[in-house]
C-alpha positions in Angstrom: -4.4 -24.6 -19.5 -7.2 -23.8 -17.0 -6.6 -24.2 -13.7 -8.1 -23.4 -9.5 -5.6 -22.0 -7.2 -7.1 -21.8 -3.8 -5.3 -20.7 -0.6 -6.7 -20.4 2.8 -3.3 -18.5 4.5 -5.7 -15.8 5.5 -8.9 -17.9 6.7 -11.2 -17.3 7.3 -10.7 -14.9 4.3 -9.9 -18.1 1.6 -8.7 -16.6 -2.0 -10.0 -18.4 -4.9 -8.6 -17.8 -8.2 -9.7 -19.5 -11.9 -6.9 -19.3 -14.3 -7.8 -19.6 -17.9 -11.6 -20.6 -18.8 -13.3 -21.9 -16.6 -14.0 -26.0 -16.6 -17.1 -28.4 -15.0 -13.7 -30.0 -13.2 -12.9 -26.8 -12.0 -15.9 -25.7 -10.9 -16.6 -29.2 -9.1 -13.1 -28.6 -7.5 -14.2 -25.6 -5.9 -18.3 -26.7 -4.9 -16.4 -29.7 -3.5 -14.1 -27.4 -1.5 -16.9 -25.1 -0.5 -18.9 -27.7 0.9 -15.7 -28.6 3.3 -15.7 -24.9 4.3 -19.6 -25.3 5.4 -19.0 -28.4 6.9 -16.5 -26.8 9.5 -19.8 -25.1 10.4 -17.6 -21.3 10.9 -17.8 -18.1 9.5 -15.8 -17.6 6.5 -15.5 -15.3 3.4 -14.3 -16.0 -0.1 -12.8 -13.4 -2.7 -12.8 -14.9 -6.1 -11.0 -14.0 -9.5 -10.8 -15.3 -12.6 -8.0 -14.3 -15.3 -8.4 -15.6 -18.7 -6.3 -16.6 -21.2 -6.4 -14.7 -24.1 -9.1 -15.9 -26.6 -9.2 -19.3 -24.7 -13.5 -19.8 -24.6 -15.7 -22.3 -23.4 -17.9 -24.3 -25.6 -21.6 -23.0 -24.9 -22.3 -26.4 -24.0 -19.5 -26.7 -21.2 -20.4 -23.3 -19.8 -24.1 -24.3 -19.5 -22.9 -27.5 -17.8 -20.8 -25.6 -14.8 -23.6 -23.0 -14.2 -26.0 -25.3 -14.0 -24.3 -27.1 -11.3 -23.2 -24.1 -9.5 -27.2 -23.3 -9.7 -27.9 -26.9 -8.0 -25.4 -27.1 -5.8 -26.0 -23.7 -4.4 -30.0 -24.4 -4.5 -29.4 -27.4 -2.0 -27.0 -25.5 0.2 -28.2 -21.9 0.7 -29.3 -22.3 4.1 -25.6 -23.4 4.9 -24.0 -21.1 2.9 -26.4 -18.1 4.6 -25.4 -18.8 7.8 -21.1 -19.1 7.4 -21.0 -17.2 4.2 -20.3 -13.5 5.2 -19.7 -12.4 2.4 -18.6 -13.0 -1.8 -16.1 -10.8 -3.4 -15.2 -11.1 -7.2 -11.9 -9.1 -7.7 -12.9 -8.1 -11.5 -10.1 -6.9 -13.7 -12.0 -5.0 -16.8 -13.2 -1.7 -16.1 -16.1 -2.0 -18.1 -17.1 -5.7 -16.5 -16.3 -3.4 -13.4 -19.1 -1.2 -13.8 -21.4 -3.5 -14.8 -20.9 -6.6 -11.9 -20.9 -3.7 -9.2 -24.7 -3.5 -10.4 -25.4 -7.0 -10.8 -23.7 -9.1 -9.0 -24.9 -8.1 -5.2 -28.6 -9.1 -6.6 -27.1 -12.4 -8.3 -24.8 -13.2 -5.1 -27.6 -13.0 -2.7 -30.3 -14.7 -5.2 -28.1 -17.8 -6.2 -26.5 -18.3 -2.5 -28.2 -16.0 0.2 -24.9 -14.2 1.5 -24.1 -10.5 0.0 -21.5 -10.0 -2.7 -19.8 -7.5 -4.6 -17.5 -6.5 -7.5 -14.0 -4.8 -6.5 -11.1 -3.9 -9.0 -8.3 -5.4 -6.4 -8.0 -7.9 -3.4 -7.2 -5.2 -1.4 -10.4 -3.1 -1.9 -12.5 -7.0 -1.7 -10.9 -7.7 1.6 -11.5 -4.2 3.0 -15.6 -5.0 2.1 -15.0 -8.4 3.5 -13.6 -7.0 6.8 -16.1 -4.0 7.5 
């Protein structure tokens, strides 16, 4: 069962983790949350994760349904999320996927929602970027 742990014990560092495949609930979950954050009208940063289950998938159809509304919802709120967002970590498990996010994602963070971003193998190597 997929589900979105979030926890703002740190703030303005808030952890948000996606267990099992991601969902359009769980991804409305969390734009809903991250429009609270940008309402508070602070700084904040956000290290994300997402562990899968094994061999759980998405239906193609789903997964074009929660990135296009990530797409939109970040489209009407990058100003906002410009000016509080400092910064987008995505703790990243698999080596490989590693590699390869470490490349992509800063481009694909600072396209889709204007703040920087980067891939890290650990929270503790995300919140050490967050924090310098």
């Amino acid at each position: 069962m997929s589900q979105i742990v979030i926890t703002e014990e740190k703030y303005p560092i808030i952890y948000v983790h996606f267990k099992g495949a991601a969902t359009l609930e769980n991804t409305q979950n969390f734009l809903a949350r991250f429009s609270e954050w940008l309402s508070r009208s602070e700084s904040f940063s956000l290290i994300l994760r997402q562990t899968s289950i094994e061999k759980e998938s998405v239906p193609a159809e789903e997964s074009k349904k929660f990135h296009l509304a990530i797409a939109q919802w970040a489209k009407q709120n990058k100003p906002q999320i410009a000016q509080y967002c400092i910064g987008m970590a995505m703790v990243i498990d698999s080596p490989e996927a590693l590699k390869e996010q470490q490349v992509k994602l800063p481009k694909t963070i600072n396209s889709l929602f204007g703040c920087s971003g980067q891939a890290f193998a650990t929270n503790t190597e995300a919140e050490e970027w967050i924090k310098s």
